[in-house]
C-alpha positions in Angstrom: 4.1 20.8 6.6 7.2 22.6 7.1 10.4 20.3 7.7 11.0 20.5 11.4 7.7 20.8 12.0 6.5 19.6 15.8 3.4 18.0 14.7 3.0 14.3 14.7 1.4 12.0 12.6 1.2 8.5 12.1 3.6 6.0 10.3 3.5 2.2 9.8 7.3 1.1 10.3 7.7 -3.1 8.8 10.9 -4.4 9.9 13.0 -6.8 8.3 12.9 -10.4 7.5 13.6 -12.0 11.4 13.7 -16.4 11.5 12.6 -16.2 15.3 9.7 -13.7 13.8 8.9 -16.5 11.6 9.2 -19.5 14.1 7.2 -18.1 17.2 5.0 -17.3 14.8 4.2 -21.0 13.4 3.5 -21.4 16.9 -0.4 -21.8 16.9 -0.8 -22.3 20.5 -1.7 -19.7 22.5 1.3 -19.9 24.6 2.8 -19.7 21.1 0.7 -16.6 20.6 2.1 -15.0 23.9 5.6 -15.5 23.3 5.1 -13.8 19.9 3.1 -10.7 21.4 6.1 -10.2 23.6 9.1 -11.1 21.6 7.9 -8.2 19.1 6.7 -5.7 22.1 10.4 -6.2 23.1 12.0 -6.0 19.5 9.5 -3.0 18.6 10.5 -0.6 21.4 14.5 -1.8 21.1 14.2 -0.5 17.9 12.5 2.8 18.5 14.5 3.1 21.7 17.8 2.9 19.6 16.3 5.6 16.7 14.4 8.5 18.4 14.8 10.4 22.0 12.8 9.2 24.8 9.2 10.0 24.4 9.6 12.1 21.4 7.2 9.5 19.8 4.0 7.5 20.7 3.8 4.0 19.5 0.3 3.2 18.7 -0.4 0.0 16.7 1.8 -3.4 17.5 1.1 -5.4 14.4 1.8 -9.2 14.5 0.6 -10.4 11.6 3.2 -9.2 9.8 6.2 -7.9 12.0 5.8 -4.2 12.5 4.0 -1.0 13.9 1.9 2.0 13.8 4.2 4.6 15.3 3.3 8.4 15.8 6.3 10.9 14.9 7.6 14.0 13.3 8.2 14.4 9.7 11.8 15.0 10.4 11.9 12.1 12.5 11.0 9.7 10.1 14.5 10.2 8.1 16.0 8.2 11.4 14.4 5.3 9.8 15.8 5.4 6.7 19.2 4.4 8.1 17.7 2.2 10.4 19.2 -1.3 9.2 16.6 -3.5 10.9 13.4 -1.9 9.0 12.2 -2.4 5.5 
């Protein structure tokens, strides 16, 4: 694939060690549970909001098990992350 190239395909983005990751998610209640799912919904588009244009990207996946997600992008795009100081 050419760089530049408009087609999309899918990336798994892991972000960085995060204490409040780590204590919501000692939380084994399902309130716990909750608060987790959205704490990382929130931190997960912040993140992509702050790299890449408005809807020139489709997130796909949340993952919670370990603090990341599946994200759908451009080749090109993906250099945005490697400066990106919250990802791994």
């Amino acid at each position: 694939m050419a760089m530049g190239s408009k087609r999309t395909e899918l990336y798994f983005v892991f972000m960085n060690y995060d204490p409040e990751y780590h204590r919501l998610q000692a939380d084994r209640t399902k309130k716990g549970a909750h608060e987790l799912g959205s704490y990382l919904s929130m931190k997960h588009d912040e993140v992509l909001a702050t790299t890449l244009p408005a809807g020139s990207f489709k997130k796909t996946l949340p993952l919670v098990i370990v603090d990341g997600f599946a994200v759908e992008i451009t080749e090109a795009q993906l250099s945005f992350f490697h400066n990106c100081s919250v990802v791994w």
